[in-house]
C-alpha positions as CSV (number, residue, x, y, z in Angstrom):
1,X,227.7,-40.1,92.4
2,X,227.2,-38.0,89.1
3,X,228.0,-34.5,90.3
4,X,229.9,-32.8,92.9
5,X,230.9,-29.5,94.6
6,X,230.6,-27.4,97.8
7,X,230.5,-30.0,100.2
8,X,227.3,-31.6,98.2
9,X,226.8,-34.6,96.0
10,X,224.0,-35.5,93.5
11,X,223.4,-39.5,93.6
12,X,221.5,-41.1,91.4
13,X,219.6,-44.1,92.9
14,X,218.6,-47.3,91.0
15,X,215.3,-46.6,90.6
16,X,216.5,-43.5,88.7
17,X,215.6,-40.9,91.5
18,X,218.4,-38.0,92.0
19,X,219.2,-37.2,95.7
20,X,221.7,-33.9,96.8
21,X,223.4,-35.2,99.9
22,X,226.2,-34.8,102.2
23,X,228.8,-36.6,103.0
24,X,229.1,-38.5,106.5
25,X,232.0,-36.8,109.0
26,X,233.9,-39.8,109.1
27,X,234.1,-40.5,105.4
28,X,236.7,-37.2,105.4
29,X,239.4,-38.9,107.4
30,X,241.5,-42.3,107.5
31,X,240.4,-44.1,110.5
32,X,243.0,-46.1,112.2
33,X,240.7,-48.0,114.6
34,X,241.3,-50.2,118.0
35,X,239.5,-52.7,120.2
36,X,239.1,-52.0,124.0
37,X,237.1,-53.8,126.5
38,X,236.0,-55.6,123.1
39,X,234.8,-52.2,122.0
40,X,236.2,-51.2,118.8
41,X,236.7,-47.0,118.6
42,X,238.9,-44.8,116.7
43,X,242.4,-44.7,117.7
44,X,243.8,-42.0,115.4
45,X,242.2,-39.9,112.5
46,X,244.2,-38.5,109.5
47,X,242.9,-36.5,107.1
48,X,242.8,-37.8,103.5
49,X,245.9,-36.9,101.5
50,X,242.7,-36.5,98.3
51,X,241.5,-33.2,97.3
52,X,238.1,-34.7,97.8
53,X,236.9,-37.5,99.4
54,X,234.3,-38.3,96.6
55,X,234.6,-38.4,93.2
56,X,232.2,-38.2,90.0
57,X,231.8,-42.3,89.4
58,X,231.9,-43.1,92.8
59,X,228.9,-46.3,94.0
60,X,228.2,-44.9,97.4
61,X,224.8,-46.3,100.0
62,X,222.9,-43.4,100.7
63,X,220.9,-42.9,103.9
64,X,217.6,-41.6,101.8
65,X,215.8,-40.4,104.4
66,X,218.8,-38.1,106.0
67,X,220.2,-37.4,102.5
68,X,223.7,-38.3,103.8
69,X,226.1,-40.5,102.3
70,X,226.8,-43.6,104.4
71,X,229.6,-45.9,102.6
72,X,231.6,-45.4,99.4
73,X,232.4,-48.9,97.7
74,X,235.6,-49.3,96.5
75,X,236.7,-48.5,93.7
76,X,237.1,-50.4,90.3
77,X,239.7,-47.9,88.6
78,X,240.3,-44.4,88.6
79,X,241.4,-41.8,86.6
80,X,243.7,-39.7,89.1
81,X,246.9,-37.3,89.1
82,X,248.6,-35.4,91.4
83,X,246.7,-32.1,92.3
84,X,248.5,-28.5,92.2
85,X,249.3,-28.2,95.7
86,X,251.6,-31.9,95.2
87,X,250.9,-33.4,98.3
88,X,247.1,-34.6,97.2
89,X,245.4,-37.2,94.6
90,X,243.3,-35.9,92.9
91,X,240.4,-37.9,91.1
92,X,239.1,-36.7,87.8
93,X,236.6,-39.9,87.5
94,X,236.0,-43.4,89.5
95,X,235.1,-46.8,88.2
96,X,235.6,-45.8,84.3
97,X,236.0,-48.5,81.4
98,X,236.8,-45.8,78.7
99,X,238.8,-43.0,78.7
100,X,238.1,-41.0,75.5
101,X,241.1,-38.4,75.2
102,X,240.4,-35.4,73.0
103,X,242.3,-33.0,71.2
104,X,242.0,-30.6,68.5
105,X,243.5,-30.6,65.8
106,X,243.5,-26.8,65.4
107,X,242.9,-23.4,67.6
108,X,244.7,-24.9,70.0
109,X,247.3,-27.0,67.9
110,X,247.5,-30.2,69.7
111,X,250.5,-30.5,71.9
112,X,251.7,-34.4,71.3
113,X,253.8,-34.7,74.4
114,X,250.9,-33.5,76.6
115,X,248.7,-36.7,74.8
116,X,251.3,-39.0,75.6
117,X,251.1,-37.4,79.2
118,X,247.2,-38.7,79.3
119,X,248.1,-41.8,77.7
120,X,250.3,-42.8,80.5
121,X,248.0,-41.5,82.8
122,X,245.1,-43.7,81.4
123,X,247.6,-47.0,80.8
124,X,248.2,-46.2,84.7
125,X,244.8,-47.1,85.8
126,X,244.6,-49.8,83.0
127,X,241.5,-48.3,81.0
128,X,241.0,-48.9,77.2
129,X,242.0,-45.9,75.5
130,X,240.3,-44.0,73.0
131,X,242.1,-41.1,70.9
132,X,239.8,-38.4,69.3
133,X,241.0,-35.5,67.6
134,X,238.4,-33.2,67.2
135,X,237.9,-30.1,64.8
136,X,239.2,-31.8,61.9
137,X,237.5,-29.3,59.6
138,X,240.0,-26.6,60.3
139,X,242.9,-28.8,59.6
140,X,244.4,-30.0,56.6
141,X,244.0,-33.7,55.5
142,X,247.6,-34.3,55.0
143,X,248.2,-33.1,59.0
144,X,245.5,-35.2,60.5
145,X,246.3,-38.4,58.5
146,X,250.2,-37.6,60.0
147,X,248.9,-37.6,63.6
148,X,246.2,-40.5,63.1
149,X,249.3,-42.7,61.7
150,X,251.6,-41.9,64.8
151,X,249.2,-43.2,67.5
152,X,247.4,-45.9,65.4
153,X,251.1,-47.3,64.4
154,X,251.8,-47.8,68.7
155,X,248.4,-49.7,69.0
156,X,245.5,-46.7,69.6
157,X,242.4,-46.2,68.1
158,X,242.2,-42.7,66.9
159,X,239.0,-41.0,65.3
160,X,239.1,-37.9,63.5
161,X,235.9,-36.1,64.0
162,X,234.0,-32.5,63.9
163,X,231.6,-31.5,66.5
164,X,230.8,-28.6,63.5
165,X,230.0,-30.6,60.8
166,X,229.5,-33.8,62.3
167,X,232.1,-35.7,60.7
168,X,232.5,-38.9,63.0
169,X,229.9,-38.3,65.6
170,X,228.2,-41.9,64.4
171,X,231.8,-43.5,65.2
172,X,232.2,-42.2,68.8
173,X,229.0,-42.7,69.8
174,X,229.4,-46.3,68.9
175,X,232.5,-46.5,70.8
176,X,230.6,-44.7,74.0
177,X,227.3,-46.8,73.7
178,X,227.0,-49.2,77.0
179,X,230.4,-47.8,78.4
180,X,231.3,-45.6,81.6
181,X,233.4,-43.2,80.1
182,X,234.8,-39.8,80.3
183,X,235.7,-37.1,77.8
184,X,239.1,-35.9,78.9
185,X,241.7,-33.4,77.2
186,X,243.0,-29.9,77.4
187,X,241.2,-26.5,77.6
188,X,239.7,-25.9,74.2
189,X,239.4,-29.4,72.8
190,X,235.9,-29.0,72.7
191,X,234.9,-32.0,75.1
192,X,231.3,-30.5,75.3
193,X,231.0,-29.5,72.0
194,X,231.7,-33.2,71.4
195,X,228.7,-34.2,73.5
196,X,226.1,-31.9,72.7
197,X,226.7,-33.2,69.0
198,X,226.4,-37.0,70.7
199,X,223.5,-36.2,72.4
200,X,221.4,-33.1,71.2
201,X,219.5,-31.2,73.9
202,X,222.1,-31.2,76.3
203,X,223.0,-27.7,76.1
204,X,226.5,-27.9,77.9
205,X,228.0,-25.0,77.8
206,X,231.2,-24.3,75.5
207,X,233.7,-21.1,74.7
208,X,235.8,-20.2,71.9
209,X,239.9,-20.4,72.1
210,X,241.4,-16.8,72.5
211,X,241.7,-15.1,69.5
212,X,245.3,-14.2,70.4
213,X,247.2,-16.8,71.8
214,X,244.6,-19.6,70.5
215,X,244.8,-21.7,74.3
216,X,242.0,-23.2,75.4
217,X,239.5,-21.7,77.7
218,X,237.8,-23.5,80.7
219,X,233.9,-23.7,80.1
220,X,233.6,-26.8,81.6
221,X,234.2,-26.0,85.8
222,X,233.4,-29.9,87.3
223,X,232.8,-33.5,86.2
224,X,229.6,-34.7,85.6
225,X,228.2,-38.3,84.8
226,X,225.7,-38.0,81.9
227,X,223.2,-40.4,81.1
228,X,223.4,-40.8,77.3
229,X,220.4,-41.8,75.7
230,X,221.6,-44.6,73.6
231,X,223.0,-46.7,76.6
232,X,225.9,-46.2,78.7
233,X,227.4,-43.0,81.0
234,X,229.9,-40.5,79.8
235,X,231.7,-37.7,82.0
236,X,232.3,-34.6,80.9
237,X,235.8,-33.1,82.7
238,X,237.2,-29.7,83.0
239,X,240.0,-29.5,80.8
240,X,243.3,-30.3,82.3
241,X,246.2,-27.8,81.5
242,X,248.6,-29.8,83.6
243,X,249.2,-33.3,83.6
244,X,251.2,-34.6,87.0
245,X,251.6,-38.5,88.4
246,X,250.6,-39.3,91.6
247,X,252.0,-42.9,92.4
248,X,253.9,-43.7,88.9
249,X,257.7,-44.4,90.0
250,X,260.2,-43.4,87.1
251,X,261.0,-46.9,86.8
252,X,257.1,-48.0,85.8
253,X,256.9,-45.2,83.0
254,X,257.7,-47.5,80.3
255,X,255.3,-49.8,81.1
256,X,253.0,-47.3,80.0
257,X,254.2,-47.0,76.4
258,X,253.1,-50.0,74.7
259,X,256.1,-49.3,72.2
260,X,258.2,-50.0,75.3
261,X,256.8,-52.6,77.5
262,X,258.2,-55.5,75.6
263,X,261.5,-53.6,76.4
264,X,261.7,-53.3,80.1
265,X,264.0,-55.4,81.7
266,X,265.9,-56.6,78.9
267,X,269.0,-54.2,79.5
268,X,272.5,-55.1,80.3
269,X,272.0,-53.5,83.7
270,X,268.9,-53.7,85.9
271,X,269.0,-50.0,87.2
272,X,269.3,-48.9,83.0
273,X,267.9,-45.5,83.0
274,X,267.7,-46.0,79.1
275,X,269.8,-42.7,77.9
276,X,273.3,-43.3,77.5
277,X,274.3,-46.9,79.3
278,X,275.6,-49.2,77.7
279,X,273.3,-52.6,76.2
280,X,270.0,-50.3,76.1
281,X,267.5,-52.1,74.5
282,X,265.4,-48.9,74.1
283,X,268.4,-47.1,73.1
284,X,269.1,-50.1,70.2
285,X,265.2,-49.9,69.3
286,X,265.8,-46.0,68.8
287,X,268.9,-46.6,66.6
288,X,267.2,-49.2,64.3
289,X,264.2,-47.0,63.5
290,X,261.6,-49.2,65.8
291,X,261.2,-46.6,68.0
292,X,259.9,-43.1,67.7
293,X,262.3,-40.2,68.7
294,X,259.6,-37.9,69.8
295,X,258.1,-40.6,71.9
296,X,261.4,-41.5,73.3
297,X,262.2,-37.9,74.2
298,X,258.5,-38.0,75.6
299,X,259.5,-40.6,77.8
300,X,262.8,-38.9,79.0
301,X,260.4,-35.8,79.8
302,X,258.3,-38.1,82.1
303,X,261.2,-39.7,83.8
304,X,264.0,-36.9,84.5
């Protein structure tokens, strides 16, 4: 499925054909099922706890003829978080292999701790990661080099890049070519800037910061899976202002950090919540320098 909304769903078939469909009834509900008189029926039906059944990404069989949606496969991995209501998953993109996380680098300022909020979200559903920090021509060299050294020094990649002037726009579409990925980031990062630079003719629509308190405004409204002409699929994403787990426990944070991994479960105690017990490792990796303080009090953010 490469775009969704309304209750309708554009598929693209193999043979490259594009098909708006709906989805089947019972595709909206868990089915608990039961056998009687060797007759299997529906015992119970619950409705998804998902703020959509479908997602952009998703491999679903299409019944052509009816334009409905039959089956959707399972999924590979998913790019998810917990939707503003806080009792539904919500899905940003299915079966990615790349998660390209964007930032500016000025109008908005990038907010670090929100980044290492995406991170985790992305080291969640085990994707490679991709850091790009976008608008680099409005920032000075000195700032950019001190954010590229912070996330190349944990084990990311970051590009710095201008949709403007098209500084880095070769690099990134190297890293996208032959890849399902998706463009994710805040408001204002300039996501579809980004791609119209990729892949001029596009036309995706973009918007300006506000001029007063320089946050990012929403342009992009819904995913969509692009074909992009030098191999490969991107999605494009609404930006995200908020940045919520949907089935990361406290205790699995750190596994998310790869500055911490190596560090989980080598405390004097088993429950260690890593703040003020006594034989912390993280706490003795903070002390000695190994460990970043902003990234540690990003981590106490994430697990409070």
């Amino acid at each position: 499925m490469i775009r969704g909304g309304h209750g309708f769903y554009d598929v693209q078939t193999e043979d490259g054909k594009r098909i708006t469909c709906k989805l089947r009834g019972n595709l909206k509900k868990n089915l608990t099922y039961t056998t009687v008189g060797g007759r299997r029926q529906v015992e119970r039906a619950k409705k998804l706890r998902e703020t959509d059944a479908l997602a952009v990404g998703d491999r679903v069989q299409i019944l052509e003829d009816e334009a409905v949606i039959e089956t959707i496969h399972p999924r590979r991995a998913a790019l998810t978080r917990r939707s503003g209501n806080e009792r539904e998953r919500q899905t940003i993109v299915a079966n990615l292999e790349l998660a390209v996380l964007v930032f500016a680098a000025a109008e908005p300022q990038p907010d670090r701790y929100k980044l290492d909020r995406f991170l985790v979200l992305a080291e969640d559903a085990e994707l490679q990661i991709f850091i790009v920090l976008n608008k680099c021509d409005l920032a000075e060299p000195e700032f950019i080099q001190g954010f590229v050294e912070e996330f190349t020094a944990i084990g990311y990649e970051v590009l710095a890049v201008s949709a403007r002037t098209g500084q880095g726009i070769d690099g990134l579409c190297e890293r996208l070519t032959g890849k399902i990925s998706a463009l994710c980031g805040p408001s204002g990062a300039g996501k579809s800037s980004l791609l119209n630079a990729v892949q001029p003719g596009l036309s995706l629509k973009t918007g300006a910061t506000g001029g007063i308190t320089h946050a990012g405004r929403h342009t992009t409204v819904q995913a969509e899976l692009l074909a992009l002409h030098f191999g490969g699929w991107v999605a494009d994403t609404p930006g995200l202002r908020q940045i919520e787990f949907w089935d990361l426990d406290a205790a699995d944070v750190g596994f998310c950090f790869p500055e911490l991994a190596h560090l989980m479960g080598r405390c004097r105690f088993a429950n260690c919540r890593h703040r003020t017990e006594p034989g912390c490792t993280v706490r003795a990796a903070l002390d000695s320098g190994e460990l970043s303080a902003r990234r540690y009090q990003s981590y106490l953010q994430m697990t409070q």
